[in-house]
C-alpha positions as CSV (number, residue, x, y, z in Angstrom):
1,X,-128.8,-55.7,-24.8
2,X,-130.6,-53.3,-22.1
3,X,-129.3,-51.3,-19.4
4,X,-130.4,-52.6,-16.1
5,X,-128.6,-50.2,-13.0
6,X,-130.5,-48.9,-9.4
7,X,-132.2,-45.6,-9.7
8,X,-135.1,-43.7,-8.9
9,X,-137.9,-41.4,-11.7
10,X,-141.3,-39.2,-12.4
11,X,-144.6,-40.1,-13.2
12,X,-146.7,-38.0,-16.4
13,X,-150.0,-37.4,-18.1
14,X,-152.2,-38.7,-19.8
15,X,-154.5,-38.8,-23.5
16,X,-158.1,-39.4,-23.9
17,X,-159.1,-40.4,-27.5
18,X,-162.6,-39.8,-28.9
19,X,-164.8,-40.9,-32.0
20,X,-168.1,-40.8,-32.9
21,X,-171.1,-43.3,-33.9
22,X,-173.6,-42.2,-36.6
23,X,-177.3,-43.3,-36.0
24,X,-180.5,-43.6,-37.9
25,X,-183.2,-44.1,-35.1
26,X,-186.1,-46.2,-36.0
27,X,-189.0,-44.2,-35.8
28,X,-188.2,-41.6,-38.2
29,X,-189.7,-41.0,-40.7
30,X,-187.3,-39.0,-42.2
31,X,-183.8,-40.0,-43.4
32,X,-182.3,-37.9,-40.4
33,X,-179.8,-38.7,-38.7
34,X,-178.7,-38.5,-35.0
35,X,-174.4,-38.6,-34.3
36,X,-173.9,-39.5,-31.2
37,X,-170.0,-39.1,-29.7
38,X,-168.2,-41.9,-27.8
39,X,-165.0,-42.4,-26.3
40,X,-162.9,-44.6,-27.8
41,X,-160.4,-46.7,-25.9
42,X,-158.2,-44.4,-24.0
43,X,-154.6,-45.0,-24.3
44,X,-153.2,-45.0,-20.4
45,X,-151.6,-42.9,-19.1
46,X,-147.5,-43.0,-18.7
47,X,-147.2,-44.6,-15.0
48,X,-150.6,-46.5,-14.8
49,X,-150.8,-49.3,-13.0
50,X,-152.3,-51.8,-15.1
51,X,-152.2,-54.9,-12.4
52,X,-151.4,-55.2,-8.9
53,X,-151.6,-58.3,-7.0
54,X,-148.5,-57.4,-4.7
55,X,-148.5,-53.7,-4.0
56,X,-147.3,-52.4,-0.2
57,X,-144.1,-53.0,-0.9
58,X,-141.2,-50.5,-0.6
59,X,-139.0,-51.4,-3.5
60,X,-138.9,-49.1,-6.4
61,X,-138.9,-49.6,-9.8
62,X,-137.8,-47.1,-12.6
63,X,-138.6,-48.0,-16.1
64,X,-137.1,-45.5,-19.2
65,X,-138.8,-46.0,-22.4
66,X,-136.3,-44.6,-25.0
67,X,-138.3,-46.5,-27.8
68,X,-140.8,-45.3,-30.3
69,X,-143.7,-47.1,-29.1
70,X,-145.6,-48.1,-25.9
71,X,-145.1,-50.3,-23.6
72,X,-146.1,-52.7,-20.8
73,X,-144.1,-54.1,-18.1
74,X,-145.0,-57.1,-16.2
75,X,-143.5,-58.2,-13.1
76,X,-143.8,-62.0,-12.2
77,X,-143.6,-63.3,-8.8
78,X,-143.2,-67.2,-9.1
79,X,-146.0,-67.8,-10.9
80,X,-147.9,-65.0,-10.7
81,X,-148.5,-61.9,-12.1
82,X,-148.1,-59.6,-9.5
83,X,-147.5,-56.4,-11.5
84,X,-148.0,-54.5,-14.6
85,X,-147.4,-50.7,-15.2
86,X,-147.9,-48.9,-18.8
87,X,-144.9,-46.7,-20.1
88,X,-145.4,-44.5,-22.7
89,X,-142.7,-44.0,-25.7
90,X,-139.9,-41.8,-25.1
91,X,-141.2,-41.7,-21.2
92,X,-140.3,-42.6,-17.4
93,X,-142.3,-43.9,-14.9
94,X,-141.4,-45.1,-11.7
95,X,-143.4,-46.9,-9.6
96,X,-142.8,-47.0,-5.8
97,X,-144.7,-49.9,-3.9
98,X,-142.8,-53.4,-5.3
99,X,-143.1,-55.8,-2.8
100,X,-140.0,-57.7,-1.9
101,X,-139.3,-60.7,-3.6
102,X,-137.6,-62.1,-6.9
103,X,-139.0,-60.9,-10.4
104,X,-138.9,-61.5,-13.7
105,X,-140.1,-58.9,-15.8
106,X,-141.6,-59.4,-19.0
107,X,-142.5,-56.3,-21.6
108,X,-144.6,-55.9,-24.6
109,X,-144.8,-52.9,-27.1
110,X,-146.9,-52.2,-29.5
111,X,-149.4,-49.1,-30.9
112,X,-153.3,-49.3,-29.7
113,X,-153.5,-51.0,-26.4
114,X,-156.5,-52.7,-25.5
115,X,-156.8,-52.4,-21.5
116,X,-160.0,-55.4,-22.3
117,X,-157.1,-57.8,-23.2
118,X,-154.3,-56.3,-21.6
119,X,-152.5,-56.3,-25.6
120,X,-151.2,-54.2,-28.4
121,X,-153.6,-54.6,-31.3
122,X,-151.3,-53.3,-33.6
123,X,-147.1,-54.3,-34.2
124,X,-147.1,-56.3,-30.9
125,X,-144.1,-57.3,-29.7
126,X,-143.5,-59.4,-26.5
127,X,-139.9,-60.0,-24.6
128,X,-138.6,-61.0,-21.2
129,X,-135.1,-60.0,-19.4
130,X,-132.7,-62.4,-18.8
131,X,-131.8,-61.8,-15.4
132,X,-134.7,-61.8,-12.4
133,X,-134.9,-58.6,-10.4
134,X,-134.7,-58.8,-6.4
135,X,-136.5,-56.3,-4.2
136,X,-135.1,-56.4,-0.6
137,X,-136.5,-53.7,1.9
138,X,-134.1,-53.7,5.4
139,X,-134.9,-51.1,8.5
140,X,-132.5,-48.8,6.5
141,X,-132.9,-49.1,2.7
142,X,-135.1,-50.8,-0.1
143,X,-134.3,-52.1,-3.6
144,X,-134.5,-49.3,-6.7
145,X,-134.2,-51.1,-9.8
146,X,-133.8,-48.8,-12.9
147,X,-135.0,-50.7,-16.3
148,X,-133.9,-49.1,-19.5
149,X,-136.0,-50.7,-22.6
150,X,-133.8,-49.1,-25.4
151,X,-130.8,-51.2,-26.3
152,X,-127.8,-49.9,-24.9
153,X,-124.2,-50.2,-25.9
154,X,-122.7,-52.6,-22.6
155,X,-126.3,-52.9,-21.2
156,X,-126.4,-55.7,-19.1
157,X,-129.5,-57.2,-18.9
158,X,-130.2,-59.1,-22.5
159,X,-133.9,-59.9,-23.1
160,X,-135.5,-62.5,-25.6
161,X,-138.9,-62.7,-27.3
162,X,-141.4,-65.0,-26.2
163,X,-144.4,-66.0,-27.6
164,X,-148.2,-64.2,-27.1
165,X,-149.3,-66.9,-25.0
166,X,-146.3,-67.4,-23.0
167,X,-146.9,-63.5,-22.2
168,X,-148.5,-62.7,-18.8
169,X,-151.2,-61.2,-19.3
């Protein structure tokens, strides 16, 4: 189980990974060769906003990631993907413009993300929460939804895994 309570957070940093790419150019007529450095896929940074098909909203969303690897939470809107925000391990990020209206929130975790396919490449792992989140905003308040991904003795928000292709991507 998962502790699901109302709260509010911080956003942080991020990484840039690099590698290189040895050449040999054509023409040469000598065996020299040319290294030419690349950026590898950078891993995004803790609060990114992956996806955002509803934004302008004023409900808030708070997401602690007590585990040891990344992760990505999705928010579904009916059918629709209407969010997705990447949470680093051991990291908080709180985004700020949910759109009012009932969730459910989906999560994957994994090491190497590929922003391309929107996946872990390596020890994926997908889930969804039980219970559907509501964002209401009145003239006076708005929803703050605080989602914490480490299991937590008398969390109350149990999840379930679902399959790659069931996962919004």
């Amino acid at each position: 189980m998962v502790k699901l309570r109302p709260l509010a957070g911080a956003i942080l940093a991020s990484v840039l990974l690099t590698g290189s790419i040895a050449a040999t150019p054509a023409a040469a007529s000598t065996a020299e060769t040319v290294t030419i450095s690349a950026a590898a896929a950078a891993r995004p940074g803790n609060g990114k906003i992956l996806y955002s098909r509803y934004s302008r909203g004023q409900g808030t969303l708070k997401v602690k990631n007590g585990n040891r690897t990344d992760a990505v939470i999705t928010l579904v809107r009916g059918r629709s993907k209407a969010l997705s925000v990447y949470v680093r391990a051991r990291s908080t990020a709180t985004v700020r413009v949910v759109r009012d209206g009932t969730y459910t929130i989906f999560y994957t975790s994994g090491h190497r993300f590929s922003t391309s396919s929107g996946r872990f490449t390596r020890n994926p792992a997908y889930r969804r929460f039980d219970k559907r989140l509501r964002f209401v905003t009145t003239s006076t308040s708005s929803t703050i939804w605080t989602l914490t991904l480490t299991p937590t003795r008398g969390g109350n928000a149990p999840t379930r895994g679902v399959s790659p292709s069931d996962f919004p991507a």
